[in-house]
Backbone and ligand atoms as CSV (ligand in chain L), in Angstrom:
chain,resi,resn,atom,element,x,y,z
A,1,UNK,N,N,0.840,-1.186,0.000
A,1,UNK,CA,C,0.000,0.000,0.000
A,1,UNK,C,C,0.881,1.244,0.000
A,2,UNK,N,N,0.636,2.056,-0.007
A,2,UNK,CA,C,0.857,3.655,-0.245
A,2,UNK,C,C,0.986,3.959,0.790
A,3,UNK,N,N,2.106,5.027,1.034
A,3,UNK,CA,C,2.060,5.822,2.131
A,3,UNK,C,C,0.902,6.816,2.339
A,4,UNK,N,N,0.568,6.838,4.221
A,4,UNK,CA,C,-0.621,7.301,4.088
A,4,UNK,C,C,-0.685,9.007,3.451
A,5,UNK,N,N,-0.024,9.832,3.832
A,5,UNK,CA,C,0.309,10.700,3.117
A,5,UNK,C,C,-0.029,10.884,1.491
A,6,UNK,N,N,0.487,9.974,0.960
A,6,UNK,CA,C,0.239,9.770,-1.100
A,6,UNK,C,C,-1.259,9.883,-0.576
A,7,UNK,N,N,-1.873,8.683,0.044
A,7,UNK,CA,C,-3.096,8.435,0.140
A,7,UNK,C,C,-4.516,9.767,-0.429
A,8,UNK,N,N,-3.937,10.315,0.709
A,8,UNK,CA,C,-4.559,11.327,1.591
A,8,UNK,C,C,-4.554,12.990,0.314
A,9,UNK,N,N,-3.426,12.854,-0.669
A,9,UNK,CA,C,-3.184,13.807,-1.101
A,9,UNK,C,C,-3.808,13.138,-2.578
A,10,UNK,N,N,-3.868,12.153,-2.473
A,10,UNK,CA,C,-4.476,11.794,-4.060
A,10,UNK,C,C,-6.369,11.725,-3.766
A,11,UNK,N,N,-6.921,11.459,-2.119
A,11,UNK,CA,C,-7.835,12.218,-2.078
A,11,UNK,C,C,-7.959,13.752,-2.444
A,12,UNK,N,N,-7.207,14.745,-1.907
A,12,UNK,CA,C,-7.254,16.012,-1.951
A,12,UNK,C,C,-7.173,16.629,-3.594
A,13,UNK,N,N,-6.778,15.652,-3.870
A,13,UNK,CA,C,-6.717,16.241,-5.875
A,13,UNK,C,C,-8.156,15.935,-6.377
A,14,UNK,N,N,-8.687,15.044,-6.094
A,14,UNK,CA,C,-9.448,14.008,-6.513
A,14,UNK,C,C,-10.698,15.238,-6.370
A,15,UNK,N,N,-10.929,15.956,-4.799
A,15,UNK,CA,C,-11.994,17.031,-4.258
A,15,UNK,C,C,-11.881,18.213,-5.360
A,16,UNK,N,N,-10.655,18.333,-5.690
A,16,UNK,CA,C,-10.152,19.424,-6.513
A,16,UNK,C,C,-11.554,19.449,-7.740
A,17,UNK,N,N,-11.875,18.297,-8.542
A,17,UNK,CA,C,-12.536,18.162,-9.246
A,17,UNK,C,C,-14.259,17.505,-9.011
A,18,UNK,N,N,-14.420,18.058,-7.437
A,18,UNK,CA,C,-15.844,17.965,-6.868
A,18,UNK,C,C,-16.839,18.722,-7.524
A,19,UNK,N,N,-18.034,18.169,-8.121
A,19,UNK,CA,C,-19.051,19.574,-8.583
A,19,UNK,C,C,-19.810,19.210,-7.435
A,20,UNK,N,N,-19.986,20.446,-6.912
A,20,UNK,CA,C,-20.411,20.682,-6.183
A,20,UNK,C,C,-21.593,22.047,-5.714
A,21,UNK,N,N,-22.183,22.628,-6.757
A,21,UNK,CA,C,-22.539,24.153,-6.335
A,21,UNK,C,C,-23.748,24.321,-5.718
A,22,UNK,N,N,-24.452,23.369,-5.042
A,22,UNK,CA,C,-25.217,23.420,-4.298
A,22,UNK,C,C,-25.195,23.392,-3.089
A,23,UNK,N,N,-24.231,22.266,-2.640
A,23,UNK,CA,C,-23.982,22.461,-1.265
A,23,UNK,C,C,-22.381,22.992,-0.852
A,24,UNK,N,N,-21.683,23.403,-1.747
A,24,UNK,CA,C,-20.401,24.314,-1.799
A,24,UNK,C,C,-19.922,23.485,-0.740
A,25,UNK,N,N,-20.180,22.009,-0.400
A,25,UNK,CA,C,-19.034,21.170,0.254
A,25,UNK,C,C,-18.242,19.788,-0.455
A,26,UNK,N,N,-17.110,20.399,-0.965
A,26,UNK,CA,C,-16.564,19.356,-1.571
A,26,UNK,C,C,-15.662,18.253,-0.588
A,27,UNK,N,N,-15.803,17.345,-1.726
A,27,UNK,CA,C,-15.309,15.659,-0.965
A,27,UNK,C,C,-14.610,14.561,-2.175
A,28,UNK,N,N,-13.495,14.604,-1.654
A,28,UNK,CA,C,-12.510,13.654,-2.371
A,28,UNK,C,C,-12.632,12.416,-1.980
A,29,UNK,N,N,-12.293,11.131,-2.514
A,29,UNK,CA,C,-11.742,10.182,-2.300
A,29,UNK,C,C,-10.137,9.100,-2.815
A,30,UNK,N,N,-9.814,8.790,-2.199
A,30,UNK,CA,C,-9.130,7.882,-3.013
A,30,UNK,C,C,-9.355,6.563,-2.293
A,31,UNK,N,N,-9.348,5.385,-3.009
A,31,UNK,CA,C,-9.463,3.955,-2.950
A,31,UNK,C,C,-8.196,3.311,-3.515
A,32,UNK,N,N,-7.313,2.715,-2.297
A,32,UNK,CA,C,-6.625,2.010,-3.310
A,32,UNK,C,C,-6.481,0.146,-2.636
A,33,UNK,N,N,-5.561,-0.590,-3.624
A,33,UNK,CA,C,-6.010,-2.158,-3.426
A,33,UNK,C,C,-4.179,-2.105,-2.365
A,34,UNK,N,N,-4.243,-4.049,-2.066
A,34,UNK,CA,C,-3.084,-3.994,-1.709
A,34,UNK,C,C,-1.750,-3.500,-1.850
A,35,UNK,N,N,-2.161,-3.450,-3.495
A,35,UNK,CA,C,-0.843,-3.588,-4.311
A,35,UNK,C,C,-0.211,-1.937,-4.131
A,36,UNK,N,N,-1.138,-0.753,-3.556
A,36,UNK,CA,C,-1.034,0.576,-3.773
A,36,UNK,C,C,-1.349,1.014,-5.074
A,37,UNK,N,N,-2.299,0.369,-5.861
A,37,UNK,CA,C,-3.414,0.748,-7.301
A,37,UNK,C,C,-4.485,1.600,-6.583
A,38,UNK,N,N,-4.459,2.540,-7.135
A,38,UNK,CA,C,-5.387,4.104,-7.086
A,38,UNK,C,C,-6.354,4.045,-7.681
A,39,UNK,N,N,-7.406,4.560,-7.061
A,39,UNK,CA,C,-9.005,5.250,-7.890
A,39,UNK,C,C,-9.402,6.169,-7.259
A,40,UNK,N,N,-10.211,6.995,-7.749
A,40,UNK,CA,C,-9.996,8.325,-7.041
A,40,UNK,C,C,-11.600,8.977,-7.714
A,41,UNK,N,N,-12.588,9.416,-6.926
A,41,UNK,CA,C,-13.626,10.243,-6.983
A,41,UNK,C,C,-13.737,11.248,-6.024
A,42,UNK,N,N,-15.237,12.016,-7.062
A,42,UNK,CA,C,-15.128,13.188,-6.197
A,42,UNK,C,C,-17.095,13.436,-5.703
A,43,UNK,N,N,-17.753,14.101,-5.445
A,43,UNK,CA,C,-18.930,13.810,-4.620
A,43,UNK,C,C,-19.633,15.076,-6.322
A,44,UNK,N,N,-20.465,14.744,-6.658
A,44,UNK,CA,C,-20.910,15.063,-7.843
A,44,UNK,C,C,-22.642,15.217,-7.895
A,45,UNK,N,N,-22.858,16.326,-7.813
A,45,UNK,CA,C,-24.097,16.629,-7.141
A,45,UNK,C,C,-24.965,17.334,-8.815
A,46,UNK,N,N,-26.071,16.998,-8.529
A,46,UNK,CA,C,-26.857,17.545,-9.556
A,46,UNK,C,C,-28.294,18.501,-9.285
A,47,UNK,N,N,-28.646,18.978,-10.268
A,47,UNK,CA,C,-30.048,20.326,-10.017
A,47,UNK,C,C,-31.141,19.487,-9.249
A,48,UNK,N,N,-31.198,18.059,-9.933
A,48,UNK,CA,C,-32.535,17.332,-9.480
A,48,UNK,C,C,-31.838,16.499,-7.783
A,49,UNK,N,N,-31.480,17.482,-6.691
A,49,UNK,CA,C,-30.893,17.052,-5.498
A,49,UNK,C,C,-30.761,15.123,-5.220
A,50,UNK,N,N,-31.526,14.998,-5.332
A,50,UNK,CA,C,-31.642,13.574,-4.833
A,50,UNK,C,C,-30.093,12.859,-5.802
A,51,UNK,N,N,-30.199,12.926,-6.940
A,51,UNK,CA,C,-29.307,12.409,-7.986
A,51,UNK,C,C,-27.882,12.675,-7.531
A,52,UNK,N,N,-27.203,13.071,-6.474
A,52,UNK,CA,C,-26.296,13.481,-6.432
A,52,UNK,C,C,-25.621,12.458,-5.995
A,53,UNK,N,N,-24.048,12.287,-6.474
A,53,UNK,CA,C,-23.272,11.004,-5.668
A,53,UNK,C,C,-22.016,11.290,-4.852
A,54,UNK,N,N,-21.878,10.610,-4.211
A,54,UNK,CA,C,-20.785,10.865,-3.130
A,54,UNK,C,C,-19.712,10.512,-3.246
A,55,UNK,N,N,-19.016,11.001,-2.903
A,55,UNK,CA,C,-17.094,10.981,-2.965
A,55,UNK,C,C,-16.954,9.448,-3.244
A,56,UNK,N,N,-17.224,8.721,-2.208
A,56,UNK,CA,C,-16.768,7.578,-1.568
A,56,UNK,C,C,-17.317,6.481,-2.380
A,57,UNK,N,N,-18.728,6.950,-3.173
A,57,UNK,CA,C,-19.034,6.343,-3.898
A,57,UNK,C,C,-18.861,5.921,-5.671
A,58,UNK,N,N,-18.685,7.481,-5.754
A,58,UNK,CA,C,-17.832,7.690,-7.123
A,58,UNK,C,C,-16.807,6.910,-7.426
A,59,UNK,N,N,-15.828,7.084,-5.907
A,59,UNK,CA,C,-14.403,6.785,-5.836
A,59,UNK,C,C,-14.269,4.686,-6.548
A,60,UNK,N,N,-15.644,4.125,-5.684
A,60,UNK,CA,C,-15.562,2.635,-5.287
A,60,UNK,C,C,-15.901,2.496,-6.735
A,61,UNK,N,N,-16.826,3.038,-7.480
A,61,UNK,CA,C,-17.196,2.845,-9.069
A,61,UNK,C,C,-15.713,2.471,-9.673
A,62,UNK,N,N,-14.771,3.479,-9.508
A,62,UNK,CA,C,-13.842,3.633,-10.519
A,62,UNK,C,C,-13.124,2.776,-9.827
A,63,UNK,N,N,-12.780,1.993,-8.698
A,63,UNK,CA,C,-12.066,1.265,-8.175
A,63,UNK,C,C,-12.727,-0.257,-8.592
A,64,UNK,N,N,-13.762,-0.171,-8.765
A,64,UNK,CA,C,-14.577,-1.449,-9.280
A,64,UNK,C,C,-13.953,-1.996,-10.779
A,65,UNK,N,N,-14.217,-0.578,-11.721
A,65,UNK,CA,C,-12.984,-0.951,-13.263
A,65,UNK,C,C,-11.530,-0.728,-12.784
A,66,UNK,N,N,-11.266,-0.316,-11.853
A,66,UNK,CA,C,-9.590,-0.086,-11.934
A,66,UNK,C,C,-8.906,-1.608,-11.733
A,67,UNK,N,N,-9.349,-1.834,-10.226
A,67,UNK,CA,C,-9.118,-3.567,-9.992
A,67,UNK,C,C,-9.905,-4.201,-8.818
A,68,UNK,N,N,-11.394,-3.961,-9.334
A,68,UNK,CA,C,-12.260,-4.813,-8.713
A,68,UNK,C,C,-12.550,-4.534,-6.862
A,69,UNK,N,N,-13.544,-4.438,-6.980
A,69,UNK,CA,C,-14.234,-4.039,-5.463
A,69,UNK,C,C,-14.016,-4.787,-4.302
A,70,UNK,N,N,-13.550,-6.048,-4.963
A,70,UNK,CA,C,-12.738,-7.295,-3.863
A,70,UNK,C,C,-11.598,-6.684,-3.051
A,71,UNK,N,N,-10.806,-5.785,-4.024
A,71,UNK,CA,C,-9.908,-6.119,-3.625
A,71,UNK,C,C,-9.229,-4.675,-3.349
A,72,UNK,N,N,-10.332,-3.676,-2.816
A,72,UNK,CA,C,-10.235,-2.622,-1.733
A,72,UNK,C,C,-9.681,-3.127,-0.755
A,73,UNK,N,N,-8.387,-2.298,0.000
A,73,UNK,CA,C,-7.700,-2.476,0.806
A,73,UNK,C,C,-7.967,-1.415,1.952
A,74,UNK,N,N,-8.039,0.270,1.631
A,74,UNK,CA,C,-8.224,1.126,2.325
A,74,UNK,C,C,-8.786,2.618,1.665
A,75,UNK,N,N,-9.150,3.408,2.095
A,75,UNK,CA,C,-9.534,4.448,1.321
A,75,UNK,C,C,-9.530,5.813,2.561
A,76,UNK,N,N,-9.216,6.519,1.857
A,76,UNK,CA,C,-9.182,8.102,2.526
A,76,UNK,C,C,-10.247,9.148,1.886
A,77,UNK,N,N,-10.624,10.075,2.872
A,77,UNK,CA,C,-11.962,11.122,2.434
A,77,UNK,C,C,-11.166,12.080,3.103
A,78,UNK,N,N,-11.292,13.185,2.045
A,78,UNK,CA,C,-10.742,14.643,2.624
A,78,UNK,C,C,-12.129,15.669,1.953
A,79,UNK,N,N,-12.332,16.576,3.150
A,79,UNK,CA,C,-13.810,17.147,2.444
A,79,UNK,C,C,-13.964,18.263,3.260
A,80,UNK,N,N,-14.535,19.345,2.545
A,80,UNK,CA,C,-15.014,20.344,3.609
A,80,UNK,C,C,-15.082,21.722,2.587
A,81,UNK,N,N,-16.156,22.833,3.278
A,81,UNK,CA,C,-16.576,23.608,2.673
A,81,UNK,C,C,-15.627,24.342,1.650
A,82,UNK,N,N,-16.132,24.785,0.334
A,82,UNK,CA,C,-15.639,25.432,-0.676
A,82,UNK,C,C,-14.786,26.583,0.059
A,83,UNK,N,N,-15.555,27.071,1.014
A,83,UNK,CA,C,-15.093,28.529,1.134
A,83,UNK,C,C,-14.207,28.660,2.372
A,84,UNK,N,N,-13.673,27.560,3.294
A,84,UNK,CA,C,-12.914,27.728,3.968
A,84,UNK,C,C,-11.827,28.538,4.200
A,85,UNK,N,N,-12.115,28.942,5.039
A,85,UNK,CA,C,-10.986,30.481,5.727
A,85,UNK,C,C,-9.644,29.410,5.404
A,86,UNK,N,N,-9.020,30.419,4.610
A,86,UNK,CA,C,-6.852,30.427,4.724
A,86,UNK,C,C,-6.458,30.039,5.753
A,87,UNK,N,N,-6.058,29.169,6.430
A,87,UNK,CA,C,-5.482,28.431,7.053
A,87,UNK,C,C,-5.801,27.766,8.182
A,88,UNK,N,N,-7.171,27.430,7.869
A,88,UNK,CA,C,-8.218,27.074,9.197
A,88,UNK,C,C,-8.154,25.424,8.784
A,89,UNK,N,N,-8.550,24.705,9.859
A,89,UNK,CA,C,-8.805,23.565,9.807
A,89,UNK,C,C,-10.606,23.392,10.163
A,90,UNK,N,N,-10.709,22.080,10.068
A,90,UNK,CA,C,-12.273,21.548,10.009
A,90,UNK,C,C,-12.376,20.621,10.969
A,91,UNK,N,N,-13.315,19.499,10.488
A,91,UNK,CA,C,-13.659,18.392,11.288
A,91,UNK,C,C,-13.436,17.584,10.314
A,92,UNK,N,N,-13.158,16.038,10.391
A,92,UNK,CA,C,-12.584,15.140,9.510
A,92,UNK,C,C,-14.060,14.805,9.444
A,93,UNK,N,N,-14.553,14.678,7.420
A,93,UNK,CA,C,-15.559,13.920,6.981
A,93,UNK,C,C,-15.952,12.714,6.890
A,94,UNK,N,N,-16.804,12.221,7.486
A,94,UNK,CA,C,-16.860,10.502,7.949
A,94,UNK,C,C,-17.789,10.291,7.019
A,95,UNK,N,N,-17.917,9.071,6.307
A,95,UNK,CA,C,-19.035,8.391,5.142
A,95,UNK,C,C,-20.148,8.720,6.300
A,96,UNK,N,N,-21.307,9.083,4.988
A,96,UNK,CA,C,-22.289,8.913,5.237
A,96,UNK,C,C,-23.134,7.348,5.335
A,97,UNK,N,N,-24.333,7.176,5.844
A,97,UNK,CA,C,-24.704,5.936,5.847
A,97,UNK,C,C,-24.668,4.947,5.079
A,98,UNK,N,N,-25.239,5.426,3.424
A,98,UNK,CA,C,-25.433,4.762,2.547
A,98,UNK,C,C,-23.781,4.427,1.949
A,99,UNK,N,N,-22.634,5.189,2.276
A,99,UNK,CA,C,-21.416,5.089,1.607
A,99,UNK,C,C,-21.022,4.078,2.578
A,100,UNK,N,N,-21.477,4.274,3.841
A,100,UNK,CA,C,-20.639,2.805,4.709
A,100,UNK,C,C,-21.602,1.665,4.718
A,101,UNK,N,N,-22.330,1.633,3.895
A,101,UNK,CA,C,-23.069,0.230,3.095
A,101,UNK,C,C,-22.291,-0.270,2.041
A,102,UNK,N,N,-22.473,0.838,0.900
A,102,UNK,CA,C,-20.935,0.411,-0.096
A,102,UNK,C,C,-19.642,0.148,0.249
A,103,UNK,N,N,-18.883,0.365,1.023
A,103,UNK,CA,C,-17.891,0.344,1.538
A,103,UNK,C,C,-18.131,-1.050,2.016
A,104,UNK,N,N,-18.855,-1.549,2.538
A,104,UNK,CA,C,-19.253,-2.663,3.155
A,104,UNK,C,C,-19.323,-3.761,2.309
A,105,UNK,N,N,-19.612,-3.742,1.245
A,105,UNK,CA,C,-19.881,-4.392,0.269
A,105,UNK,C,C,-18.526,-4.762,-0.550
A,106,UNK,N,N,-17.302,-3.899,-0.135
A,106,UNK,CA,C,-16.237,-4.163,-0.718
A,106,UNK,C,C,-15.619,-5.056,0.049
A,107,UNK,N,N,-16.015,-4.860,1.380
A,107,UNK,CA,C,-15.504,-5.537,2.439
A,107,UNK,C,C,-15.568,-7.176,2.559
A,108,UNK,N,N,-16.782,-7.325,2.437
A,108,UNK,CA,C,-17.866,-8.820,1.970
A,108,UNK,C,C,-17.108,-9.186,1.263
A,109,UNK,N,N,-17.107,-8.604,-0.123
A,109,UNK,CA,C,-16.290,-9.300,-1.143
A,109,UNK,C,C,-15.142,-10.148,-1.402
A,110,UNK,N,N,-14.013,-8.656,-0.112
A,110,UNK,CA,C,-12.759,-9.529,-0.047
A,110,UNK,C,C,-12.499,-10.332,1.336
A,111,UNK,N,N,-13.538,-10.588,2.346
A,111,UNK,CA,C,-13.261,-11.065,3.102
A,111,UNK,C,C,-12.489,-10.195,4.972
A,112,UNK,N,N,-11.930,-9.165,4.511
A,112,UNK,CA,C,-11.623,-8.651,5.341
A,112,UNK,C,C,-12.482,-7.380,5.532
A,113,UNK,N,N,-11.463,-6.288,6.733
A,113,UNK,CA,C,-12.231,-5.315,7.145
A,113,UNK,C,C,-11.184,-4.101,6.166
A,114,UNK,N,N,-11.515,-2.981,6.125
A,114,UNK,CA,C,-10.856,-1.742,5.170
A,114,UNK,C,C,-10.988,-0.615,6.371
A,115,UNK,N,N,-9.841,-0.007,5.971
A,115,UNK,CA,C,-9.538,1.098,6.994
A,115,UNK,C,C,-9.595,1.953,6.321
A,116,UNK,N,N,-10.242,3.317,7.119
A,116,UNK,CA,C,-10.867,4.735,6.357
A,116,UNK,C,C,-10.423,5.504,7.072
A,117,UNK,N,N,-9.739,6.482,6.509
A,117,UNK,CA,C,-9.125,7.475,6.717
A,117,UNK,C,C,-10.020,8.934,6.853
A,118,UNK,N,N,-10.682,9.484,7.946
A,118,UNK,CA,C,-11.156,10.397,7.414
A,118,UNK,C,C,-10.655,12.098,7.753
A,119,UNK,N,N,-10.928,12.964,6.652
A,119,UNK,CA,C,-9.802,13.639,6.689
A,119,UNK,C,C,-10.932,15.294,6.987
A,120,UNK,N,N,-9.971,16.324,7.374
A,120,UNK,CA,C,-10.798,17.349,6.774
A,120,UNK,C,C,-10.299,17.717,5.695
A,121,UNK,N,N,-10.577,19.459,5.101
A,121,UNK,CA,C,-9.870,19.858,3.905
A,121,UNK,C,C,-8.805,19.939,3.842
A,122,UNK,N,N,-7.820,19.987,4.513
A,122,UNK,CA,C,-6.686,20.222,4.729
A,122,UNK,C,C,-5.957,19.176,4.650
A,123,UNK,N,N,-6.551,18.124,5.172
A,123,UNK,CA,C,-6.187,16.520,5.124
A,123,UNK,C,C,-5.267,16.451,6.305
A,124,UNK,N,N,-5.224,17.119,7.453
A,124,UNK,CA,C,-4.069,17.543,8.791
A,124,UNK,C,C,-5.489,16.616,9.813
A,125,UNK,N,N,-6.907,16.791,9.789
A,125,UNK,CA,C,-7.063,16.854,10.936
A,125,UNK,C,C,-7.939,15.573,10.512
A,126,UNK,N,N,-7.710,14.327,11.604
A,126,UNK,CA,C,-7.762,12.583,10.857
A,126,UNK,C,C,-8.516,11.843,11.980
A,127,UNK,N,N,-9.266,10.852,11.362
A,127,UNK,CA,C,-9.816,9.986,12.727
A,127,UNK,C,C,-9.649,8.751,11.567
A,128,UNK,N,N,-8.820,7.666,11.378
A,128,UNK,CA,C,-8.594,6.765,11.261
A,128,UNK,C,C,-9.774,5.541,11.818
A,129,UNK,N,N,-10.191,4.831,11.036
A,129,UNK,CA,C,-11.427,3.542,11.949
A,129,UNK,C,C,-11.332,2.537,10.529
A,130,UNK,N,N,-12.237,2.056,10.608
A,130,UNK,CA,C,-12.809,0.856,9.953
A,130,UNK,C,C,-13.790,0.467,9.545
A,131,UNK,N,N,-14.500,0.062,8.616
A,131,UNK,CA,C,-15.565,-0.058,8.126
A,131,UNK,C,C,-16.541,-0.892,9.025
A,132,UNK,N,N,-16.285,-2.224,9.681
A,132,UNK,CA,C,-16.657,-2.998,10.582
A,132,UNK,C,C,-16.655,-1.726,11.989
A,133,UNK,N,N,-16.523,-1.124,12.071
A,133,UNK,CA,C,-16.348,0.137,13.056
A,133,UNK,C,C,-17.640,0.827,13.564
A,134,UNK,N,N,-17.354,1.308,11.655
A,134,UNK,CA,C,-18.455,2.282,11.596
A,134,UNK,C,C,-19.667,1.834,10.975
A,135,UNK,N,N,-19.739,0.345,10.380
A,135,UNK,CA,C,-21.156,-0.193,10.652
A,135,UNK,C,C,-20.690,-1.994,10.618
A,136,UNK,N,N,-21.558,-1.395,12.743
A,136,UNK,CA,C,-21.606,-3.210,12.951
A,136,UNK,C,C,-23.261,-3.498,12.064
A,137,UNK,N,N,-23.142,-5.034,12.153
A,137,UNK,CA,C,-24.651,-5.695,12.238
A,137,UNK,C,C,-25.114,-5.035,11.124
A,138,UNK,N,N,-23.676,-5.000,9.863
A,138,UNK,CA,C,-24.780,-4.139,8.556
A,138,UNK,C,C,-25.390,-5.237,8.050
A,139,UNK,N,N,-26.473,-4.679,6.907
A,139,UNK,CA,C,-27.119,-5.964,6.094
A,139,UNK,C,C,-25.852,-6.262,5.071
A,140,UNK,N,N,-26.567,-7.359,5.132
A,140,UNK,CA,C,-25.658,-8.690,3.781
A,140,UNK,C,C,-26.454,-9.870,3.243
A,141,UNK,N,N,-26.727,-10.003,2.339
A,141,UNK,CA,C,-27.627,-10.995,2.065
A,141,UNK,C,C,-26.876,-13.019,2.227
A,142,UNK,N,N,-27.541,-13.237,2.555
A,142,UNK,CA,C,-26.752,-14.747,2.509
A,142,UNK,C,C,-26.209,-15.373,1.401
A,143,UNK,N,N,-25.533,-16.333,1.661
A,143,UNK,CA,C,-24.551,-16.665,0.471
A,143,UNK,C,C,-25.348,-17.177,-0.845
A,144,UNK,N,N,-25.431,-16.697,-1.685
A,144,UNK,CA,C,-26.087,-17.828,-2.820
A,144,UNK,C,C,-26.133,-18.926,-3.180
L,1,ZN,ZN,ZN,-22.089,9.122,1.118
């Protein structure tokens, strides 16, 4: 894997290219596998509100064609308002519900648990956890 640092900054590029103009809070991701293979989304919001998608989710799409949803290892979120004051820090952005379902689902796949990095804009201020963390007793359907 990647140093967490690369991680964290290939989220922060990733926000760079957030549309965002409704809720002027952008959100990066990056996803990468064991090997330190990168995918990288950004939270992509549209006029008809509901339609809008999330960092984390964007990110797992492109990690799904990059090299497969199995084989998510860890992922970092750096996020926070457009308009943040010059040299202020935030609160680190934690998946929302439905993203720590997906996330979950990568998890299933490969058998283990994935560690999430969550960051603010700055990517300085971090609460590190786990998907099994941040949702016990999620749904999963039984084996086929
Ligand atoms: Zn989400």
């Amino acid at each position: 894997m990647n140093n967490i640092e690369t991680l964290i900054k290939a989220a922060m590029d990733a926000r760079e290219q957030a549309h965002a103009p409704y809720s002027q809070f952008l959100v990066g991701c990056a996803v990468e596998n064991a090997d330190g293979a990168l995918a990288r989304g950004a939270n992509m919001e549209n006029a008809c509100y509901r339609l809008g998608v999330c960092a984390e989710q964007s990110a797992l799409a492109a990690a799904q064609i990059a090299f497969g949803l199995g084989n998510v290892a860890r992922l970092a979120i750096v996020g926070g308002p457009l308009q943040a004051a010059e040299g202020t820090r935030g609160e680190p952005v934690m998946p929302c519900g439905g993203c720590r379902q997906a996330i979950m689902e990568a998890a299933t796949l490969s058998g283990r648990d994935i560690t999430i990095v969550c960051c603010d804009h700055t990517g300085q201020e971090r609460v590190t956890t786990t998907i099994k963390a941040l949702l016990p007793s999620s749904f999963t359907l039984p084996p086929a």
